[in-house]
Legacy VTK file of the C-alpha trace (Angstrom):
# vtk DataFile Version 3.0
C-alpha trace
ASCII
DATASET POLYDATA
POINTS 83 float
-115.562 6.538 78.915
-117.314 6.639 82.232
-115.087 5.246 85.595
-117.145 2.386 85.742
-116.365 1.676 81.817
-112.476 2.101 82.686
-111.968 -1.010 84.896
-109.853 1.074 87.446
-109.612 1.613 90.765
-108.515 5.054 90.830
-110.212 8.036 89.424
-107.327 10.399 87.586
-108.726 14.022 86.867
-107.114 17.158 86.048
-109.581 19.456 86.609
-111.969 20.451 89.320
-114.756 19.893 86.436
-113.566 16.541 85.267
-114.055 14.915 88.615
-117.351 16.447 89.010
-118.009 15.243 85.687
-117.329 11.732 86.442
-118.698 11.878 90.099
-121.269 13.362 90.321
-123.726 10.771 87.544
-121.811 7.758 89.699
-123.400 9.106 92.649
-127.140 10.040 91.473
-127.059 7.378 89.564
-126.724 4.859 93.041
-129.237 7.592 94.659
-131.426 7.056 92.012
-131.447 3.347 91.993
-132.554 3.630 96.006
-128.381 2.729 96.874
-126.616 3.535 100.122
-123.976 6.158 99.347
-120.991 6.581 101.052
-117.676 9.406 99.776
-115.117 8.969 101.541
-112.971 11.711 99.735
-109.694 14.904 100.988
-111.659 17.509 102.747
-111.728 19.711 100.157
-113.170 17.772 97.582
-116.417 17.374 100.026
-117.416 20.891 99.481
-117.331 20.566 96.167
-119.131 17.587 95.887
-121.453 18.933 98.308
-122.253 21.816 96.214
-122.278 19.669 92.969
-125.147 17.361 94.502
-127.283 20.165 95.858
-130.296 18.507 98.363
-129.514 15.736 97.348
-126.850 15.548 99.722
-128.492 15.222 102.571
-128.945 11.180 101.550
-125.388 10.838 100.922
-123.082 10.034 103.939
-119.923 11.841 103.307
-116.550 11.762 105.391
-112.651 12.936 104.903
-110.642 10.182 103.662
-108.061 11.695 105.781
-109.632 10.941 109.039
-111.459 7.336 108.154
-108.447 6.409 105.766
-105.861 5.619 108.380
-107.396 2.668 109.337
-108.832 0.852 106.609
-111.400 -1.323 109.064
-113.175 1.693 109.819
-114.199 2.713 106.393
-115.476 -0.983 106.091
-116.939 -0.493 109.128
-118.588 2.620 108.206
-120.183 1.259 104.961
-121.551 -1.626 106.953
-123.369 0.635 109.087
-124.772 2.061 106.181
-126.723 -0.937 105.029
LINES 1 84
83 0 1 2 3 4 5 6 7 8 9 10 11 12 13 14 15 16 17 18 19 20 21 22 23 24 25 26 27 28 29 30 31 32 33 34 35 36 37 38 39 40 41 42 43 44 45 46 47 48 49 50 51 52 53 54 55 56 57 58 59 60 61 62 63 64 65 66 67 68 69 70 71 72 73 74 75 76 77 78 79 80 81 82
């Protein structure tokens, strides 16, 4: 079952592999279809995902939930400057 598939709003993982596993198609898959993509994850997930995406990150606008996630507005605000 993909995240998508699950209907949730949360992602639940165990391991550093499942959450690359489950992140990493979700986010080539919007690259792919020509999507703005914003992660807005903890700091120390963004390495990994980093790492996980390779070049492509460079199209992928990524930020520490930590910082952006204390006031909700701005991560709205953020995606809208995205478009």
């Amino acid at each position: 079952m993909t995240y998508l598939q699950s209907g949730h709003g949360a992602l639940f993982y165990r391991t550093q592999q499942e959450y690359l596993d489950c992140l990493l198609p979700f986010i080539r898959d919007a690259l792919t279809a020509d999507q703005v993509v914003l992660v807005a994850v903890p700091r120390p997930n963004l390495a990994v995902l980093a790492e996980g995406l390779g070049e492509s990150t460079v199209n992928v606008t990524m930020t520490d939930i930590a910082e952006v996630g204390r006031n909700p507005s701005r991560i709205l605000g953020g995606a809208e400057q995205l478009r």
